[in-house]
N, C-alpha and C positions, 0 to 999 in steps of 0.2 A: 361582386354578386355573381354565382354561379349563372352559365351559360347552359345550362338543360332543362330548362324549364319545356314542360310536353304542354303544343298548342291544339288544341280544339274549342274555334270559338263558338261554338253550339255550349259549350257547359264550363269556358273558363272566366272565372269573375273579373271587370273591368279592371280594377285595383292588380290584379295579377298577371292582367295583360301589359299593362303600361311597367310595371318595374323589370318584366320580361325584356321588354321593346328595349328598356335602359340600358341593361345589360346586356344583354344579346349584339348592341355597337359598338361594342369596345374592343377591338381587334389590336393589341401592342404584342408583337414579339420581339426579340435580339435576335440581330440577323446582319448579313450587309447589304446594301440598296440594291435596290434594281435597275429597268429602265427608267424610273419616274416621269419628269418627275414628281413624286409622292416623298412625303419621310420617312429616311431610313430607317429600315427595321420593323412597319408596321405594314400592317396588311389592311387594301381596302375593304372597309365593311360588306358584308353581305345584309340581304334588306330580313325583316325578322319574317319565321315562317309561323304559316297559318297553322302546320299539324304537328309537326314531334322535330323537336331539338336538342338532343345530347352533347354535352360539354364535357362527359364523363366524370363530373364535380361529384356525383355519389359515391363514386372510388370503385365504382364493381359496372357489371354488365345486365345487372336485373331490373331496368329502368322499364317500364308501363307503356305501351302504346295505347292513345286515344281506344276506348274501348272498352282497354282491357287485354291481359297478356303481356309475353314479354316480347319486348321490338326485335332485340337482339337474338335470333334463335339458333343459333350455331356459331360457334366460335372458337378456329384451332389454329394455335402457335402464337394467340392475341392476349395481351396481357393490359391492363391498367396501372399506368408506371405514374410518378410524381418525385420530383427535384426537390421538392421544398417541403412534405410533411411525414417524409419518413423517420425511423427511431432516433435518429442521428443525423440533424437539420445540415440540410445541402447535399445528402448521401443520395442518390438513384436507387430508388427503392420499388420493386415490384411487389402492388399491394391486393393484386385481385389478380388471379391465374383460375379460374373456375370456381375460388372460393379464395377469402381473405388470408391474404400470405404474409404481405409486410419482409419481405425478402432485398433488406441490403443489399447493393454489388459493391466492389471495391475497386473497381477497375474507374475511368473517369466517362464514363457517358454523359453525356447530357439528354436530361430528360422532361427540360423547361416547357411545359402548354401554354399555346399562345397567348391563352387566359384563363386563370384560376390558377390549381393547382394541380390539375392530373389530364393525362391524354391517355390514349389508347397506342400502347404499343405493337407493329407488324412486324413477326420476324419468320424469317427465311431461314432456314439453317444452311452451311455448308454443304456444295455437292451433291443437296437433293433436292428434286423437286417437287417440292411436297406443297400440298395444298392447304395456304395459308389466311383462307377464306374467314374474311365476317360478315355473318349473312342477315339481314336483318330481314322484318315480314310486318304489314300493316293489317287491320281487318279487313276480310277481302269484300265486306260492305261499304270501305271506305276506301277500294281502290280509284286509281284516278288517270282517267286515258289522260291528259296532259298533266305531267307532273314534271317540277324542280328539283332536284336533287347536289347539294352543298357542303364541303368539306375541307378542313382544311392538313394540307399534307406535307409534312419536312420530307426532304430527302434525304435518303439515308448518308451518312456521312463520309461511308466507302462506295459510294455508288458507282458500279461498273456493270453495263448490262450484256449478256452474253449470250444475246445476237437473236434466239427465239421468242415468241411473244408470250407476252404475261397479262393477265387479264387485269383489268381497273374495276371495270363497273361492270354487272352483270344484270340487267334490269327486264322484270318478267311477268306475263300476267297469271297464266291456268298453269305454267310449264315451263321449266327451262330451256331454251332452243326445240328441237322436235319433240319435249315432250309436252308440247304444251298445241292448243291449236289456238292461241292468242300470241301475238309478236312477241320476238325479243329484241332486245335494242344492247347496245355495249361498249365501251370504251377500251382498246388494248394498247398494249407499246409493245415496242420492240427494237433492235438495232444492236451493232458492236461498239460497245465503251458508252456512245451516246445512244438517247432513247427516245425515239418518234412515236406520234399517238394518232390516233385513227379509231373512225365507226365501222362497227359492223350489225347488220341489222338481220333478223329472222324475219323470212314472211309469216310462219304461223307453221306447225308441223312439218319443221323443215328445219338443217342447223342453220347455222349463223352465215349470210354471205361473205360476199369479198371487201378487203378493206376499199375504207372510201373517208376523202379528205385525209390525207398522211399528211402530218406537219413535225416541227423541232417539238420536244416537251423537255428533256433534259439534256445541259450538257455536260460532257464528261473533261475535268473536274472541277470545273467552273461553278456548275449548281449544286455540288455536296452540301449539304445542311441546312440548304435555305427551304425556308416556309413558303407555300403558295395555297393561294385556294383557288379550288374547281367548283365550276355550275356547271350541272349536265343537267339537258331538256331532253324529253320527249314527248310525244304528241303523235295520238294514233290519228288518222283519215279517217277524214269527218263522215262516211259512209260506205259501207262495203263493196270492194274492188274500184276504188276513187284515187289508189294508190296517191295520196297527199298528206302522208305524215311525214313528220318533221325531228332532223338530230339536231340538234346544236350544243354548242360546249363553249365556256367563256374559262379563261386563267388568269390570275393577279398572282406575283409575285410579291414578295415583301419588297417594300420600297417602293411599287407602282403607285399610282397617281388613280389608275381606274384600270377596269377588264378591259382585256383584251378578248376580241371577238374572233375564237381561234376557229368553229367549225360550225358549216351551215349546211345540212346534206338534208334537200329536200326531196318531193315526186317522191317519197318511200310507202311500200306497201305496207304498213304499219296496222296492223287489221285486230279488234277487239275477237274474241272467241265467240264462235257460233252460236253455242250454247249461250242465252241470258242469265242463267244461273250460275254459271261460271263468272269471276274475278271480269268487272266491264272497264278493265282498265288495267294499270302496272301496283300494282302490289309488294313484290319481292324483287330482293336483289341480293348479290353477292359482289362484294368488296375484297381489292387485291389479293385476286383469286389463284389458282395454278398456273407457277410459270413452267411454259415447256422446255427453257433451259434452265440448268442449276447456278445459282449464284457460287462465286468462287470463294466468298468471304462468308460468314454469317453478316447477314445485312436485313437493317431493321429498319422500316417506315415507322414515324409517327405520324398518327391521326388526331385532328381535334374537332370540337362542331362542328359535326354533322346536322343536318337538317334537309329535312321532307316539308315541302311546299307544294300546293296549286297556281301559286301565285308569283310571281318574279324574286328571283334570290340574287339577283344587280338591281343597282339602282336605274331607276328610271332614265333615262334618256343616254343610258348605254346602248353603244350600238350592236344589234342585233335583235333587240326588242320588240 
């Protein structure tokens, strides 16, 4: 059963919530183990989200948010790829590039989604560094000062990173960094060969500060091609200049057993925008965004279920909770 079913339980019928729920747990990819131990090759489940979940099982990008509208609202060098239902069964076929293409390669990629049949392909080209952003956008009557955010990410198969930072998660209320007078919150990497991850947070009409929590995230070439999922939180302060909002970030590789409780950066000024008619919460983000150095290879992330939550996207009695 496809995994994008959009949640909003204000208007989605029981019957559609529960075979959601079903599907939605089913996390199998091919892979090699991790630390576990878990079983090789699968990934642990994320818990089902209460607002908008995309598995890219439509085969395009024009998927509905809660509301009304489209989630996806910017999308360049992101393609909709699938292993198994293109013209010529087993061929890596890109089927949605802005509009339905169904474009063969011949070369041997792999382009297997964790589940179903299609993921969202990230690519980078050669030598530039070009902004390889998928930006997605909720109603800004249904933003949400604490919100979950869930994904799941292959590495690319040549992964060598070269040494400048590259954005992951870019997550925003009225404004991107200073342009916005509501926080920004962010996940970046960076390093030579291998690739460390790290917060960076906006106080609110200001850029983005200094890195904080720097951990391992990739290594070079040990993690080429394996599957992991990411949960990224954030949570504004619960009252203006209370500086007490909150980053955190959990990781599961394929083969893990449960998350890992990779980043906890609290005391942050995380501040809702002044204005109440402005967005009272996070709203917009942008996904593996511009790196400030060029990759040396064309090198392509695949992305699969995604999902937007108010509610925990680990299981319960994970640590960090």
């Amino acid at each position: 059963m496809a995994n994008d079913q959009a949640h909003d339980t204000r208007t989605t019928v029981a019957e559609d919530r529960v075979a959601a729920a079903v599907s939605l747990n089913v996390a199998g990819v091919a892979g090699s183990s991790g630390s576990g131990p878990g079983a090789p090759g699968v990934l642990p489940a994320m818990e089902v989200a209460n607002y908008f979940t995309d598995g890219f099982e439509s085969a395009d990008l024009n998927r509905q948010r809660p509301g009304g509208g489209d989630f996806w609202v910017a999308n360049q060098y992101g393609s909709v790829v699938t292993q198994t239902q293109g013209t010529t069964p087993g061929q890596p076929t890109v089927v949605y590039n802005g509009s339905v293409v169904n474009i063969g390669v011949s070369d041997s990629k792999d382009w297997t989604a964790t589940e179903g049949d299609y993921c969202l392909r990230v690519r980078y080209n050669a030598g530039q560094s070009d902004n390889a952003t998928q930006h997605w956008k909720i109603q800004e009557a249904d933003a949400m000062p604490e919100i979950y955010m869930g994904f799941k990410l292959r590495v690319p198969v040549n992964f060598k990173k070269s040494g400048s930072n590259n954005k992951l998660i870019v997550l925003w209320m009225d404004g991107r960094g200073n342009r916005g007078n509501g926080s920004t919150t962010s996940m970046e990497f960076r390093g030579t060969d291998d690739a460390n991850w790290y917060v960076k947070v906006g106080e609110g009409d200001q850029v983005l500060g200094g890195d904080q929590g720097y951990a391992p995230w990739i290594s070079y070439p040990e993690d080429q091609g394996r599957w992991m999922t990411i949960v990224f939180y954030s949570k504004a302060e619960s009252s203006p200049g209370a500086s007490d909002g909150v980053v955190k970030a959990w990781r599961a590789w394929e083969g893990d057993s449960e998350f890992e409780f990779t980043h906890n950066i609290t005391g942050q000024p995380i501040k809702l925008p002044d204005n109440p008619s402005d967005p009272q919460g996070f709203c917009e983000c942008e996904m593996l965004g511009y790196p400030n150095g060029a990759y040396a290879e064309d090198t392509e992330f695949l992305m699969d279920d995604v999902r937007i939550s108010s509610t925990p996207l680990v299981p319960a009695g994970t640590e960090g909770l």
